[in-house]
Structures are given as structure tokens and as C-alpha cells.
N, C-alpha and C positions, 0 to 999 in steps of 0.2 A: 383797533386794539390800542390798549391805551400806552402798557407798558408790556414788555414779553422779555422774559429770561432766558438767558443763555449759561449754561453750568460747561464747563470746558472749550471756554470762549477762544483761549490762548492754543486750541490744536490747532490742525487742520480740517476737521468739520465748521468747527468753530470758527475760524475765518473765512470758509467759504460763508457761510449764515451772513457773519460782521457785513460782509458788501453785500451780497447778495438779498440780506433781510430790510436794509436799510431805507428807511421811510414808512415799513411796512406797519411797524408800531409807532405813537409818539415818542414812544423812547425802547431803545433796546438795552436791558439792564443785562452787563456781561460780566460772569466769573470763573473764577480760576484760582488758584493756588499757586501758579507761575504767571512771570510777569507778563502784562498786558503793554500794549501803546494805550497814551492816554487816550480819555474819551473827548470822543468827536462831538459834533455836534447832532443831537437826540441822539447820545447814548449816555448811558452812567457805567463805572466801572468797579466794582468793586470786589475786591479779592475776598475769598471766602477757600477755608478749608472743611470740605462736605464733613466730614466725620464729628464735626462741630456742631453738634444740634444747635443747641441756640443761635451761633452765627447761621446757620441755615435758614433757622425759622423767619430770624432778621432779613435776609437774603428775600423769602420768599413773598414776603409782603408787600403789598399794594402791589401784585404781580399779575395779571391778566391771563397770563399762560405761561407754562415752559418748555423749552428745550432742554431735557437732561443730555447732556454729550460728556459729562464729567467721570471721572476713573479711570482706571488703566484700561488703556485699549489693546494691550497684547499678553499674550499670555507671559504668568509672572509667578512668585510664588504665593501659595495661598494665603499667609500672612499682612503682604501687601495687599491682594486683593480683598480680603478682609475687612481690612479698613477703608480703603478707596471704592472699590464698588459694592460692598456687600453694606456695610453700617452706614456709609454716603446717599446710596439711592433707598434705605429705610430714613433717614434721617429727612431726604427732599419729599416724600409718600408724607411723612407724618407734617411737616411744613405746609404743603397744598392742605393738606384737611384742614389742620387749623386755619389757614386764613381763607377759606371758606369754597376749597375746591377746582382754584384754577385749572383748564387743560392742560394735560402732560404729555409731552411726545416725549418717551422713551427711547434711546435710541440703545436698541437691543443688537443681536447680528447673525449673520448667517451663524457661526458659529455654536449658536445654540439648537441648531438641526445638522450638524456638520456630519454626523456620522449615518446621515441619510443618503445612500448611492446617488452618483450619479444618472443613475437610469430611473430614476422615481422623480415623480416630479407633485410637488408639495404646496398649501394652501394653510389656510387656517387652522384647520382643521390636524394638520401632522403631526405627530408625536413630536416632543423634545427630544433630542439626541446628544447631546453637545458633546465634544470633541477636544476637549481641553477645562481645567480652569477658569479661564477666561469666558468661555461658552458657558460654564456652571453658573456662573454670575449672572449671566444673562437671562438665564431660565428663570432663578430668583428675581430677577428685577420684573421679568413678565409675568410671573405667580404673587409676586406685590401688586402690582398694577393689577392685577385682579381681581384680589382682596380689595384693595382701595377703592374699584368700586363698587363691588358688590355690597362693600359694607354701608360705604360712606359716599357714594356717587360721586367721587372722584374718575371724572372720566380719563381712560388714557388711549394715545396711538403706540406701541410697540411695534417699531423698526427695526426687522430683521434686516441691518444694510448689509448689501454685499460688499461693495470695493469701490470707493466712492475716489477719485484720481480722476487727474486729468485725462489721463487715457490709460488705459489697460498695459496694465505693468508685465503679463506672460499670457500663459493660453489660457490656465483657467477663467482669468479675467474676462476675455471674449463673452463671458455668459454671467457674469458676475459682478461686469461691471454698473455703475450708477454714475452718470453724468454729473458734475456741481450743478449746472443748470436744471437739471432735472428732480436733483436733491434738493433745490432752493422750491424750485414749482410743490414738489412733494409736501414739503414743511406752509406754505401758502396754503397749503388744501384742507392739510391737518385743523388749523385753525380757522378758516373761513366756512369749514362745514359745521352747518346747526347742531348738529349730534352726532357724536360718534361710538360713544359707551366705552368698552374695553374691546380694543379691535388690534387683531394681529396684520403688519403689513409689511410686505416684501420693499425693500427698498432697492430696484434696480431698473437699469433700463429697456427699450425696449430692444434688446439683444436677438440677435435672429435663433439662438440656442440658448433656453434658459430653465432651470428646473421651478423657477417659483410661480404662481397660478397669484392672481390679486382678484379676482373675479368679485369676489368676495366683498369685497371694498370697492365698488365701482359707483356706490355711491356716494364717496366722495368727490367724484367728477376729476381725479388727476388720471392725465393720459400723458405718460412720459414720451418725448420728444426725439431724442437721442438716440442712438444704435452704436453698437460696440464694430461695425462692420466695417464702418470706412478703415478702422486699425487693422482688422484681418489681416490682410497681405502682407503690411509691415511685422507683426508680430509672429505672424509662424513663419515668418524669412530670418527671424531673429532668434529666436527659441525651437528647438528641435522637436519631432512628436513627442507626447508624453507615453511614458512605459505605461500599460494598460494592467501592470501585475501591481504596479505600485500603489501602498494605499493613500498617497494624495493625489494620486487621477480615480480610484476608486468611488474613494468620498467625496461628496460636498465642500466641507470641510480644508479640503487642498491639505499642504503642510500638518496642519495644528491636526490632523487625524495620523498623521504619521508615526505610530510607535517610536518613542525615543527622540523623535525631533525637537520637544522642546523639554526635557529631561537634562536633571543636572549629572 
């Protein structure tokens, strides 16, 4: 690959990618709207506010593929997400068309099936359920990618990630979480596979308890590495059982399905 885009370079996705990706294209073209470290060598950096069509389009060009990681990543209010992930990831869809289709890895999130039980366990194939705002965004951004291809062979991967950390921050995590290493191999697959169309894919690892099925995408050839297990013992020595009435052990979803948790 020649060059490969990164849109929310400046988070934490987005720096695990920065190391992780590095070599992988001749140039990794990284942005943001907050500030970055300068660029290294084979990378370019250039700040971009997504709601900016035009600077997007600019953004998008002579681009080989993308990583969208950009917009609010927690739940906000609708207003702000609005502009950051609702008119941002239509503005990056209409930029890949025009300059003639590059791959999009989406990075979408559990949260857009959050209000799918724990006892169900989900594939491509699940209903959308989303569980917040933030989850709502999500769902539009996998119903663009869609459209984008069906219309326009805009192919894209949509990445339901779960909990992408170094290690599992409580108990839901145990089943929810995704490795960086695993999320770096993940993003490798995306683009080294000949064809992918519009494909929905679980972003997690291989956790001994987990609700998501990839069966689906196994021709992609990524086989996550990783287990949430070696943390086991530390984390429920850390964190008490979870109440089983509560609807963030109920749900998927965790918290962000909570009545009232993220309410002003």
C-alpha cells in the first residue's frame, strides 16, 4: 500500500495504529483536529476538521485506504455528535467516492448492538440495537457504508470494537476485550484481503466468554492471538460480582445501557 489514512490519529486507537501500522504503508497519512507529534519519517500529518467537506476531500486524496477512527468516541450530546460523527463520516463516504473508491475500515462499536443481552450471542447477521447516542451514530455510519457500496463499490470493513486497552479495565471487559496487538493484526487483514464488499466485523479477542461470532469473515484469514484470561484472576480479585438485576450486566452494552447513566 502506497499511502493509508488515519482520521483520529491523535486518540488512543489511533496511536496504537501510529506504532503498530508503521512500515506497513509507504506513508501513513495521519489526522485529527487535535494536536498531533510531528511526523516521523513515512508519515505525513495533517490536521483536518471532518465536518469540513472540502478539507476532507483534500484529506482523502491520493489515499490507498482508510482508517476512520475520528469523532466522539463516548457518548455526548446529540448536537456535538452531529457534527463529529454524523456530517464527519458522510463527508469521509462522499471523499472515498470521489477520489475513486479507496477501502474503509469503519470503526463502528459494540455499542451499536448494546442492547442485545448478554445471553445472545451475535454475528452479522443481528439486529442493530444501539444503546446510547453514541451507538446511534454508529448504526448511521454502518447504514453509509452500505449505501456506499451498494451504490458506488465503495468497499468497507465495519468494526464493531469492543474495548480495545491494554488490559481489561472490570469484568465486562473479560469478554469484550481486544488486544492492541490483535487490533493492529485485525487492521493488516482488513487491507491485505483481495475483496471484502460491505462486511460487518466483531473487533475482539480471543476471550474464553464472548458474545460476538466472526465466522462470517473467516475469509479474511485474521485469527486473533490474545485472551482476556491471563487478567481473570486479577480482575475479579479487583472488582466485585456484577448485580445480575442491573441493566449493565444485563446488556451488551455495559453502562451506556443503563437508564439515566449518561443523562443530564
Amino acid at each position: 500500500m502506497r499511502r493509508l489514512l488515519i482520521t483520529g490519529a491523535a486518540g488512543g486507537l489511533g496511536g496504537i495504529l501510529r506504532e503498530g501500522l508503521a512500515g506497513y504503508a509507504e506513508v501513513l497519512r495521519l489526522s485529527d483536529v487535535a494536536e498531533m507529534e510531528p511526523a516521523r519519517a513515512g508519515e505525513e500529518v495533517v490536521p483536518c476538521d471532518l465536518a469540513d467537506r472540502e478539507a476532507v476531500i483534500d484529506l482523502v486524496k491520493d489515499c490507498d485506504g482508510i482508517v476512520h477512527l475520528g469523532g466522539i468516541s463516548i457518548e455526548a450530546a446529540f448536537d456535538d455528535l452531529l457534527s463529529a460523527n454524523l456530517l464527519g463520516t458522510y463527508n469521509l463516504y462522499e471523499a472515498a467516492r470521489q477520489a475513486g473508491g479507496p477501502r474503509v475500515l469503519f470503526a463502528s462499536s459494540n455499542h451499536a448492538i448494546g442492547f442485545h443481552k448478554r445471553t445472545e450471542r451475535l454475528d452479522d447477521s443481528s439486529t442493530q440495537r444501539p444503546d446510547s447516542l453514541y451507538g446511534l451514530t454508529k448504526c448511521y455510519g454502518e447504514a453509509l457504508a452500505s449505501y456506499y457500496y451498494d451504490k458506488f463499490a465503495v468497499e468497507s470493513v465495519c468494526v464493531r470494537i469492543g474495548s480495545c486497552f491494554p488490559e481489561p479495565k472490570d469484568r465486562r471487559m473479560l469478554s469484550t476485550w481486544l488486544s492492541p496487538r490483535d487490533f493492529v493484526s485485525m487492521v493488516r487483514a482488513v487491507f491485505d484481503a483481495p475483496v471484502t464488499g460491505h462486511l460487518i466485523l466483531y473487533g475482539v479477542s480471543a476471550n474464553r466468554e464472548t458474545w460476538w461470532n466472526n465466522d462470517h469473515a473467516a475469509f479474511l484469514g485474521w485469527t486473533p492471538q490474545d485472551s482476556s484470561e491471563i487478567f481473570r484472576a486479577a480482575v475479579e480479585a479487583k472488582f466485585p460480582p456484577e448485580d445480575k438485576n442491573d441493566a449493565a450486566t444485563i446488556y451488551q452494552g455495559g453502562g451506556f445501557a443503563a437508564r439515566g447513566h449518561f443523562e443530564d
